[in-house]
MIFI-731165 format. One line per 2 residues: number of its first residue (from 1); their letters; for each residue z, x, y of C-alpha. Coordinates in Angstrom, 3 decimals, always signed. Layout:
<rs>
NUM) a) Z/X/Y | ...
</rs>
This chain:
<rs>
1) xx) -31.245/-4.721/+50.625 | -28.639/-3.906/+47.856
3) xx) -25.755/-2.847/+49.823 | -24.264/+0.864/+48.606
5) xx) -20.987/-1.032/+47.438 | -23.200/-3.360/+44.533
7) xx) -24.856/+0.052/+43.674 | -21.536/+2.075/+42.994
9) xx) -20.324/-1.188/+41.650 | -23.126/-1.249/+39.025
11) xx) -22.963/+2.678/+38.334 | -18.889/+1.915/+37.813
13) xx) -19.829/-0.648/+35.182 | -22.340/+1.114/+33.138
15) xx) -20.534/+4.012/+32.792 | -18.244/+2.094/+31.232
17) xx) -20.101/+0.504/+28.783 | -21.671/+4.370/+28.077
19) xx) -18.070/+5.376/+27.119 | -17.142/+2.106/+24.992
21) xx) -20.243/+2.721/+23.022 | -19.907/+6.506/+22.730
23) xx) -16.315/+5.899/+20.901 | -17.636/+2.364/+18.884
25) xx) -18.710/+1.262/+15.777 | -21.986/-0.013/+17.266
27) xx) -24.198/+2.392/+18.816 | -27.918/+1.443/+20.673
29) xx) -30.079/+2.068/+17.456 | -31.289/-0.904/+15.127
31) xx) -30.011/+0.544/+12.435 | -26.132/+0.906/+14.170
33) xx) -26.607/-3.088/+14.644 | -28.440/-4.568/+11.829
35) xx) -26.027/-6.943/+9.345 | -24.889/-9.327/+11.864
37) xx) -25.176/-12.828/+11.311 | -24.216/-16.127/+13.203
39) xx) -20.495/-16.223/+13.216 | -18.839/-18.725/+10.554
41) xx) -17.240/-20.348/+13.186 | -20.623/-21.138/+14.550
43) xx) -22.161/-22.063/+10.944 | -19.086/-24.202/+10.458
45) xx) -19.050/-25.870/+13.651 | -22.917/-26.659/+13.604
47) xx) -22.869/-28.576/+16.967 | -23.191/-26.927/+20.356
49) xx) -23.972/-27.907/+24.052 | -26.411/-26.188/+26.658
51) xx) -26.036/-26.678/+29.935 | -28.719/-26.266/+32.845
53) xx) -27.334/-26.784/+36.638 | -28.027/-24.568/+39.249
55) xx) -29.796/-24.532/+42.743 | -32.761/-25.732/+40.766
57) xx) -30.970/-28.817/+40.258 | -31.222/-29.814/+43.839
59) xx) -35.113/-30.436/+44.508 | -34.527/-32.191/+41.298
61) xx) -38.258/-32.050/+40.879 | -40.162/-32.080/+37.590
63) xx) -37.917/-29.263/+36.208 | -35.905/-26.047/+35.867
65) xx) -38.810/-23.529/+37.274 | -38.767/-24.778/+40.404
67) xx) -38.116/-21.950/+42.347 | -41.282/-19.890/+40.519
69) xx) -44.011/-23.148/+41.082 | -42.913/-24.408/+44.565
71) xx) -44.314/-20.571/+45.744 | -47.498/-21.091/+43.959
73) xx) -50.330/-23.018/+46.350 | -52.121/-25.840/+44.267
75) xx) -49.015/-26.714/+42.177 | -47.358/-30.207/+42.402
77) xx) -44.194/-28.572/+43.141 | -45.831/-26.073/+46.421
79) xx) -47.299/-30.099/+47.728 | -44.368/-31.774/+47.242
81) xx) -42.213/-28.999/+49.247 | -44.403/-28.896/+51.739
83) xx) -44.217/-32.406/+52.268 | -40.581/-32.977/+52.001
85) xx) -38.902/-30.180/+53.304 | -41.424/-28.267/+55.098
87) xx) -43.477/-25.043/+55.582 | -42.065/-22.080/+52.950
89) xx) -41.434/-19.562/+55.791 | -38.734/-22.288/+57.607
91) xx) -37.535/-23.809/+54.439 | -37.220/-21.925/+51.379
93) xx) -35.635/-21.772/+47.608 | -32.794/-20.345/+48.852
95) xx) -31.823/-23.144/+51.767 | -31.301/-25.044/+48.311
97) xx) -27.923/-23.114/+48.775 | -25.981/-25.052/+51.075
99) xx) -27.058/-28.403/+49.714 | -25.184/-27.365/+46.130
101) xx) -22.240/-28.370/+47.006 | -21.248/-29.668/+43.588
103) xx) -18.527/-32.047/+45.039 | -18.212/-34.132/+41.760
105) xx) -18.057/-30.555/+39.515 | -15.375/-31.326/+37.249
107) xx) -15.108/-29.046/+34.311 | -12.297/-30.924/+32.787
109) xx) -14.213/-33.860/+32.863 | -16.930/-31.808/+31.083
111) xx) -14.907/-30.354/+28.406 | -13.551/-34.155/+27.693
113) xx) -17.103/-35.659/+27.492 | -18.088/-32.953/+25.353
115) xx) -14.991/-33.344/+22.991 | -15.808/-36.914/+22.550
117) xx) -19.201/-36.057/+21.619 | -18.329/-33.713/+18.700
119) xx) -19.144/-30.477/+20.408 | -17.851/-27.245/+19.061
121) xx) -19.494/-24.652/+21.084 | -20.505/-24.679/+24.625
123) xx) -23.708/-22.571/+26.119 | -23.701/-22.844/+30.250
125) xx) -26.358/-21.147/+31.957 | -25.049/-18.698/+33.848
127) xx) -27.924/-17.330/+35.484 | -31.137/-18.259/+35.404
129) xx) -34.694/-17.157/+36.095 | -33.927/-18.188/+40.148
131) xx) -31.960/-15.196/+40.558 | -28.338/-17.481/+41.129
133) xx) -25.363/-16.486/+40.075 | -22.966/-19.561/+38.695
135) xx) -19.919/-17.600/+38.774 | -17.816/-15.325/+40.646
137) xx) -19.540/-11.273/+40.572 | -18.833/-8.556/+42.296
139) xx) -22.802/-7.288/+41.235 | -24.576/-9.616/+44.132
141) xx) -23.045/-12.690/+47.204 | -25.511/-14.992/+45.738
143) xx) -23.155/-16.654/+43.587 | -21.635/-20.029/+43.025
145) xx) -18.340/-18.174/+44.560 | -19.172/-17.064/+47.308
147) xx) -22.059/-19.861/+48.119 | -22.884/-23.414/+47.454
149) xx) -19.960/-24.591/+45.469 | -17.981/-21.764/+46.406
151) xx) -16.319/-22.320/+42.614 | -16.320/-19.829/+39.416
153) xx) -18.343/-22.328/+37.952 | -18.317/-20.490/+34.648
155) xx) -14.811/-19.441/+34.755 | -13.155/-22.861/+35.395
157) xx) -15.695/-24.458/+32.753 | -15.048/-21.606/+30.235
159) xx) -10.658/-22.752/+30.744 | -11.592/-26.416/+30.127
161) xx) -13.014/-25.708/+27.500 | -10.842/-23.328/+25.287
163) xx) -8.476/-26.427/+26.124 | -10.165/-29.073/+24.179
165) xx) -10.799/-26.243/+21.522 | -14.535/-25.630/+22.393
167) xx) -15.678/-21.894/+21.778 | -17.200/-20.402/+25.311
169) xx) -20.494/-18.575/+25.129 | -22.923/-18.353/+28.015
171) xx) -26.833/-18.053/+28.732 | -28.517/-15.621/+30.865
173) xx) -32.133/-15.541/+31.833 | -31.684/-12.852/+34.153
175) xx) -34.532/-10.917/+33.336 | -37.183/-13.065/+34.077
177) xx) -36.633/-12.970/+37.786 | -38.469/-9.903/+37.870
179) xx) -41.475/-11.805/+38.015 | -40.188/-15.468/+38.903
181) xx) -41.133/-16.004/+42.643 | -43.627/-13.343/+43.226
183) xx) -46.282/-15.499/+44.472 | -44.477/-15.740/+47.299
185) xx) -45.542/-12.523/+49.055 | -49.110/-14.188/+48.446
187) xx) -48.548/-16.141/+52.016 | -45.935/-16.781/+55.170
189) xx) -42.880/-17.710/+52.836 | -39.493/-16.523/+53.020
191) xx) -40.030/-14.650/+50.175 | -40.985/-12.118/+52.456
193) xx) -37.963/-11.648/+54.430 | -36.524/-8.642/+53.957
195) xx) -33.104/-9.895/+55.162 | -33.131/-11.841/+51.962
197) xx) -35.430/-10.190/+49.581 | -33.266/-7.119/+49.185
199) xx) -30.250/-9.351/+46.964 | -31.743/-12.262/+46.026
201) xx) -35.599/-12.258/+46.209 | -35.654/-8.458/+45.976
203) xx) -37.576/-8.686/+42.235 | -39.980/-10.661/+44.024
205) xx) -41.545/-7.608/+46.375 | -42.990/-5.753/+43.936
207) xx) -46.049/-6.975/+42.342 | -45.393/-8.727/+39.388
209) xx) -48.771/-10.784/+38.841 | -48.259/-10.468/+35.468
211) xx) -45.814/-10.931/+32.982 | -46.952/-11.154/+29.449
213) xx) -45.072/-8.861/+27.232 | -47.012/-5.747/+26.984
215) xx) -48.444/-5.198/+30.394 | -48.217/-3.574/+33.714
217) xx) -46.224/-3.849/+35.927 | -42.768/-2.863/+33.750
219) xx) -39.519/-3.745/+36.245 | -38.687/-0.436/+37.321
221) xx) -35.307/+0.996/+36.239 | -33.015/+0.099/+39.266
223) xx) -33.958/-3.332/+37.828 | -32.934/-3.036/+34.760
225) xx) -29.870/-0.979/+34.925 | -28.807/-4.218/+37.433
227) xx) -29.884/-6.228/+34.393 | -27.652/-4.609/+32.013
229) xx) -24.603/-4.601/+34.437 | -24.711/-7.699/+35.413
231) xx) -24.333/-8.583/+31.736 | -22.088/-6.384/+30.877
233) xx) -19.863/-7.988/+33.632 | -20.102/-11.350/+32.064
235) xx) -18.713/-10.322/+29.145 | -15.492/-8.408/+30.399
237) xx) -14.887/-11.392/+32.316 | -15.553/-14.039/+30.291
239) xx) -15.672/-13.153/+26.942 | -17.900/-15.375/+25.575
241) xx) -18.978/-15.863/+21.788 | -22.077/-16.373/+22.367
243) xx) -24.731/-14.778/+24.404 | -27.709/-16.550/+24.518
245) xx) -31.382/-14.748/+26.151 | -34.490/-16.309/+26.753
247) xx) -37.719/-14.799/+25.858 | -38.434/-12.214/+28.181
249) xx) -36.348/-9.795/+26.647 | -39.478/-8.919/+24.638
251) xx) -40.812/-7.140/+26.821 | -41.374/-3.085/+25.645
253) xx) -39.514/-1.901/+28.943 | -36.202/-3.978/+28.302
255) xx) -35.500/-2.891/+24.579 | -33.439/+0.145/+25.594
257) xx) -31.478/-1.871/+27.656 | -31.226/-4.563/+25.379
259) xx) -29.297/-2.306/+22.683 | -27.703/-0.437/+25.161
261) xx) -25.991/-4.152/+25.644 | -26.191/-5.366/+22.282
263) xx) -23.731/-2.406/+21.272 | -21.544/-2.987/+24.382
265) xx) -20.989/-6.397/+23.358 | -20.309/-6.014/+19.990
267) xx) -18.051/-3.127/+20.439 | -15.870/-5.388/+22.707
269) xx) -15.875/-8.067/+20.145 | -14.091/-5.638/+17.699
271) xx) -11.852/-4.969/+20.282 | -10.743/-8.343/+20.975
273) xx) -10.919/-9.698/+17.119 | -13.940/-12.083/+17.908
275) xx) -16.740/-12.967/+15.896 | -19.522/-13.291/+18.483
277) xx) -23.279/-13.524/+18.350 | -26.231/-13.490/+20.389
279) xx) -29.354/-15.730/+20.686 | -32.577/-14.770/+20.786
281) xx) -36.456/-16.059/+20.552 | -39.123/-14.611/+18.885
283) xx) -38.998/-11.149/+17.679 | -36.665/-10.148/+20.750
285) xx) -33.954/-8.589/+18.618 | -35.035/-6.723/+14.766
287) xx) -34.171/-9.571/+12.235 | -30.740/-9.164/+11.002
289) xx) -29.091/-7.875/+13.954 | -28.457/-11.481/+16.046
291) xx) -29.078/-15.155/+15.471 | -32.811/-16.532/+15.126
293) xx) -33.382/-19.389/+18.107 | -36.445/-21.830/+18.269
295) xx) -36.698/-23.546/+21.577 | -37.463/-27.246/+21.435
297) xx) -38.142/-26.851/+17.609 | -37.231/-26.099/+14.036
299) xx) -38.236/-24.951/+10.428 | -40.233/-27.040/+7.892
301) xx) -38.485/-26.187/+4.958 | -34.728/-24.434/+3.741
303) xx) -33.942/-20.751/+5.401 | -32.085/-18.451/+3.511
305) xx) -30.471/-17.189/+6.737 | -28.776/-18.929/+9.578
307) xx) -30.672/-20.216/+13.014 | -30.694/-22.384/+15.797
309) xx) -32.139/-24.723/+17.383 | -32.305/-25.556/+20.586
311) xx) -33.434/-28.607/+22.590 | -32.596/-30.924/+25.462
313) xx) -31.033/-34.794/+25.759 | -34.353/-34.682/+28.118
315) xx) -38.033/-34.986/+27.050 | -39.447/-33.462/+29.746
317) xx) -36.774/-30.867/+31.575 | -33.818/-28.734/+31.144
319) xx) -31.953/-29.773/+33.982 | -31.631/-32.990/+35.799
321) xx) -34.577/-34.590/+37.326 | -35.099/-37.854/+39.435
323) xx) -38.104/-39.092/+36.716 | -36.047/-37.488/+33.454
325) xx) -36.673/-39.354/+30.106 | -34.712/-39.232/+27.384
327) xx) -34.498/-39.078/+23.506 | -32.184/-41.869/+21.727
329) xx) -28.933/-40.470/+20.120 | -30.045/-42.144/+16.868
331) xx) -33.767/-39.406/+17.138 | -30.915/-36.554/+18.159
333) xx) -28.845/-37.122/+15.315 | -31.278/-37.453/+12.939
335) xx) -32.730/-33.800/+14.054 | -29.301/-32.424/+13.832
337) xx) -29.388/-34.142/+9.983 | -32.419/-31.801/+9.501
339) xx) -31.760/-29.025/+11.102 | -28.291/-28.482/+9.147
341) xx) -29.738/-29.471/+5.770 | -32.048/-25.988/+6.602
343) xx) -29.356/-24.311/+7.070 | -29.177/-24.447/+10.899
345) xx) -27.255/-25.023/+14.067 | -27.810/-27.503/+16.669
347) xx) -27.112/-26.610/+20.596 | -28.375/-29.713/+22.658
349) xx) -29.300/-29.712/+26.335 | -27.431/-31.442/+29.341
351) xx) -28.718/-31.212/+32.891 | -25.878/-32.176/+35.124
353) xx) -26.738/-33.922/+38.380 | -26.714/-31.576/+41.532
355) xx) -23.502/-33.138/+42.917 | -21.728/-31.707/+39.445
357) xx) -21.809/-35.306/+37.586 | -23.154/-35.801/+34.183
359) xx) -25.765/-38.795/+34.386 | -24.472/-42.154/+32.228
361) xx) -27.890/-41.928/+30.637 | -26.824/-38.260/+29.062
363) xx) -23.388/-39.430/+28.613 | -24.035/-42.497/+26.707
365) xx) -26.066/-40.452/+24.531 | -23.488/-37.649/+23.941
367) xx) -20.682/-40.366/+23.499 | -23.034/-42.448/+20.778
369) xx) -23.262/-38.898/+18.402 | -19.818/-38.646/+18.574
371) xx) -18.811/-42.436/+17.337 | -21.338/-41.209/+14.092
373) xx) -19.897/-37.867/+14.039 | -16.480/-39.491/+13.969
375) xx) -17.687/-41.813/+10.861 | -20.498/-38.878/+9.573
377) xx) -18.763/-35.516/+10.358 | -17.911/-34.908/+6.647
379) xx) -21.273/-34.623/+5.960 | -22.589/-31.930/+9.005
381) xx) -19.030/-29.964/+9.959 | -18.212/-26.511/+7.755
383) xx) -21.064/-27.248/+5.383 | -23.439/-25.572/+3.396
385) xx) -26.768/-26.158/+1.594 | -27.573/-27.573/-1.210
387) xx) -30.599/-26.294/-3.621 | -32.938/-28.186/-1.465
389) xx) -33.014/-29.367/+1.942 | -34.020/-33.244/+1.112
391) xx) -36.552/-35.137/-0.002 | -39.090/-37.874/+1.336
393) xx) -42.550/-38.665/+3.488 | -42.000/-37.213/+6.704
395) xx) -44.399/-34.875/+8.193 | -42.215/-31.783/+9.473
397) xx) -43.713/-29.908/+12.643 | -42.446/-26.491/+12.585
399) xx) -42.146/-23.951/+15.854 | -41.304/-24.169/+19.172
401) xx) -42.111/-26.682/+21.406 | -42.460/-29.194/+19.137
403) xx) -40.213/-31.697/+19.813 | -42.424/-33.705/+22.163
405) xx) -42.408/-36.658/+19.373 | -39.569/-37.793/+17.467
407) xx) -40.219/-37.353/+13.722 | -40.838/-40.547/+11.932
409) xx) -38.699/-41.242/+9.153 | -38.494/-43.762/+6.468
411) xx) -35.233/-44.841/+4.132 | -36.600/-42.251/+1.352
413) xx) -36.567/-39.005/+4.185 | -32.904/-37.990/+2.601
415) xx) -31.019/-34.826/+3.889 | -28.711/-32.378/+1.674
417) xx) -25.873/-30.583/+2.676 | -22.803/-29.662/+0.332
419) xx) -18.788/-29.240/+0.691 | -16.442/-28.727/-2.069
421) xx) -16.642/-30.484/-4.751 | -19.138/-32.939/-2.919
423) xx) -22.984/-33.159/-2.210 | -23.718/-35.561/+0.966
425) xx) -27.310/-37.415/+0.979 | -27.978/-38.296/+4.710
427) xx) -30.918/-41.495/+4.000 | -32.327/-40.905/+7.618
429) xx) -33.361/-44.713/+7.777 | -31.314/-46.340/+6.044
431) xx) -33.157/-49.311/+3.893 | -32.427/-52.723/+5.046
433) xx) -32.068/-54.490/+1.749 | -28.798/-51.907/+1.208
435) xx) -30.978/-50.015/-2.144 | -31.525/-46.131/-2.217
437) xx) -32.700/-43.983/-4.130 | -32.141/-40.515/-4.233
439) xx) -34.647/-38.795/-6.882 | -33.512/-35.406/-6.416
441) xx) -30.599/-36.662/-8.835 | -33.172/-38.278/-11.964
443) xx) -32.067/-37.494/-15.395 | -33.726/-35.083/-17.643
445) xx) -33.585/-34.707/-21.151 | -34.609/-30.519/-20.912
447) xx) -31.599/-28.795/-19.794 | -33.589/-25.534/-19.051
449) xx) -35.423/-27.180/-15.841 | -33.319/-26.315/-12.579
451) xx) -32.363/-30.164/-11.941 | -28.913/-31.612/-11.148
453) xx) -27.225/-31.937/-14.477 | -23.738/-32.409/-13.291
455) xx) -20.888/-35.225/-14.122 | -20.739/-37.939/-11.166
457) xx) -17.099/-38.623/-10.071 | -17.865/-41.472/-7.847
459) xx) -20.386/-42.306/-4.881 | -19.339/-44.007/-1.347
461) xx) -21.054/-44.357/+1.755 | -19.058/-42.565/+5.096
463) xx) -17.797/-45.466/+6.605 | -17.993/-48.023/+4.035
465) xx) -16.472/-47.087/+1.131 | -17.066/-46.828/-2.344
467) xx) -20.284/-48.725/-3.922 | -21.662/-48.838/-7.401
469) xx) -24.452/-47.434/-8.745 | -26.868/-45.932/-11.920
471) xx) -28.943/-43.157/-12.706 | -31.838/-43.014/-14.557
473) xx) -34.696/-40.268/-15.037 | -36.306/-41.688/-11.482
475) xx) -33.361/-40.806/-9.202 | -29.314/-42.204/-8.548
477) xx) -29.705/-45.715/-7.440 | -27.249/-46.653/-4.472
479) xx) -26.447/-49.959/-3.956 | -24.963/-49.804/-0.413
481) xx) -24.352/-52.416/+2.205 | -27.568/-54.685/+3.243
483) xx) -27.509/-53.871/+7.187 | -30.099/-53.245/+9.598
485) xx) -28.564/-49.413/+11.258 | -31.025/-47.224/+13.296
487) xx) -28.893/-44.091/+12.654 | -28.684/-42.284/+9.588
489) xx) -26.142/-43.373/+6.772 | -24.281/-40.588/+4.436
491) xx) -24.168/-41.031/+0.995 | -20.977/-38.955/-0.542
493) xx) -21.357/-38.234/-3.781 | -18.135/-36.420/-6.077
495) xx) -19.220/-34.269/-8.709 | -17.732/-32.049/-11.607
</rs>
């Protein structure tokens, strides 16, 4: 059970948070925390990373909710347990443990890759819906410190990275394990050990069949008040600019908890001078007081407020799998094209390996958007929008969960963003024969109609140099160089 030290432990750290918010700017009302926004530093550095790697990553079996299907008879993941490691009650999710040893964890090789790869802001998981800590707490021993690894994950990768100049933030999906591996009390697992059950599976013995967001069973308050520690702790000890939540936080029995934390954390980001954010889905948070997230998706059109988006190197998992497939850098860096054109961020999914590497498959692909973000980055880092978002054919899904397809594109889908004194057209597939058009830029003879109507300095192409060119009432004609390139080419054009 939870041992009487965690409990005064928790009481110690709430308390605190009571007094920080009793004396802050921020109080636990919508009203206190509406006006926020995603921080500039964010909006200017447009390119973050995600990273899933747990216990989870061990079974390395069709994905990230392992530990929640491989207690549910009838799934693949229950058969394929059974068959490779044995009966539930002998071998369970948490004699994953031992085996995540993480021997080739090297954050400093992390923070380097990610560097390379044009990354501004980092996003680790630092606990997910399994109930694992991946970093050192003094809220529960089922932590990367005191288990498996025996590392501060978190804190060593959160060092690397402030050295390579990557902002920290960190992801917690803490709440969900209320309901996550409740199926197993349905038969002989060791789910129903109550020598484990009371730290780590302890969510897990009460019945929570049911977790849609306005139903019984609520989690019941000792829960949630460990809930709201445990992030509380994160952010005294790790200070991260970003807090990112999955969905769950919905739910009508976590929203006085939520602002409870929500003031917490922005009252400490006064204190230390920080511009921080946090991430949510859905309707988790009222609009205007944190940043707008779509999972595995975007917008159609132009927002007139900042977002993200976030999605994974992987097609078909968050973390590392043995039968992961992956999307081409050229598809990824066409999405982040889009995505920043609408006025969005980009944070992009690694699932490490369970030994601590990063798979040559992912790091290929990381490595190839940095060589375009080297050439390109004029036209994505500390931009803003233009009137419109592009122009062109291509058939936009918008939502979640709807990057199962890459988008296709042809050489007139053209993205718009804007710096200075300079507009950058991104032609998403760039025409073979060299010729583009840009139409968005035709003459007009009215000067009343809301079209571009200012001087041209000069047009070049990122990478190439300067080209000629001529406009006309059907567009600016670009006569660039006559090369077959699957990623996008930027079009820089100087105006007065």
């Amino acid at each position: 059970m939870v041992t009487e030290d965690i409990k005064k432990k928790t009481e110690e750290i709430l308390s605190e948070m009571e007094a920080v918010n009793g004396k802050g700017l921020y109080k636990d009302n919508w009203d206190s925390l509406y006006g926020r926004e995603m921080p500039s530093w964010m909006y200017k550095g447009k390119f973050g990373i995600f990273i899933h790697w747990g216990v989870y990553s061990v079974p390395s079996f069709n994905n990230e909710w392992y530990s929640r299907h491989m207690y549910m008879e009838g799934s693949p993941e229950f058969d394929h347990h059974v068959k490779t490691y044995g009966a539930h009650k002998d071998f369970g999710y948490k004699d994953f443990i031992p085996l995540f040893t993480a021997e080739n964890f090297d954050p400093e090789s992390w923070a380097k890759l990610f560097a390379d790869a044009g990354v501004k802001y980092c996003v680790p998981v630092a606990e997910h819906h399994d109930g694992f800590q991946m970093y050192k707490s003094e809220l529960s021993r089922w932590n990367s410190f005191e288990m498996g690894p025996k590392r501060d994950v978190l804190g060593e990768l959160s060092s690397a990275l402030n050295k390579e100049g990557i902002s920290n933030g960190l992801s917690t999906h803490r709440v969900e394990h209320w309901f996550f591996m409740s199926h197993g009390r349905k038969f002989d697992s060791d789910v129903k050990d109550p020598m484990t059950c009371g730290d780590f599976y302890w969510p897990a013995m009460q019945e929570a069949e049911h977790h849609d967001l306005e139903s019984e069973p609520v989690p019941t308050d000792e829960y949630l008040r460990d809930w709201l520690a445990r992030c509380c702790e994160l952010v005294d000890k790790y200070r991260p600019k970003v807090v990112y939540f999955d969905w769950w936080i919905q739910h009508f029995s976590v929203k006085p908890y939520l602002r409870k934390f929500a003031a917490y954390y922005y009252n400490r980001a006064e204190e230390w001078g920080e511009e921080v954010t946090i991430c949510y889905k859905h309707d988790g948070f009222v609009f205007g007081t944190a940043t707008v997230d779509i999972e595995r998706g975007k917008f159609a059109n132009i927002q007139p407020f900042r977002w993200q988006t976030d999605t994974s190197i992987a097609r078909n998992s968050w973390c590392w799998t043995e039968n992961n497939t992956f999307k081409s850098a050229d598809s990824l860096v066409r999405e982040l094209v889009d995505v920043v054109s609408k006025n969005g961020v980009m944070l992009l999914n690694v699932g490490p390996k369970p030994d601590g590497s990063i798979s040559e498959e992912e790091s290929a692909i990381l490595l190839e958007i940095g060589e375009w973000l080297k050439v390109n980055g004029d036209a994505i880092y500390e931009t803003g929008i233009w009137r419109s978002f592009g122009e062109g054919t291509a058939i936009i899904k918008e939502g979640q969960f709807t990057d199962g397809e890459d988008t296709v594109y042809s050489c007139k889908d053209i993205r718009f963003t804007t710096k200075g004194g300079s507009l950058y057209a991104s032609i998403l597939k760039w025409p073979e024969d060299g010729k583009a058009t840009i139409k968005s830029l035709a003459k007009s003879d009215n000067p009343n109609l809301p079209v571009f109507q200012g001087l041209i300095k000069d047009v070049s192409i990122l990478g190439h140099g300067e080209v000629s060119w001529h406009r006309d009432e059907h567009g600016l004609h670009v006569n660039g160089p006559a090369i077959k390139q699957t990623m996008p080419m930027v079009i820089k054009i100087r105006v007065d």
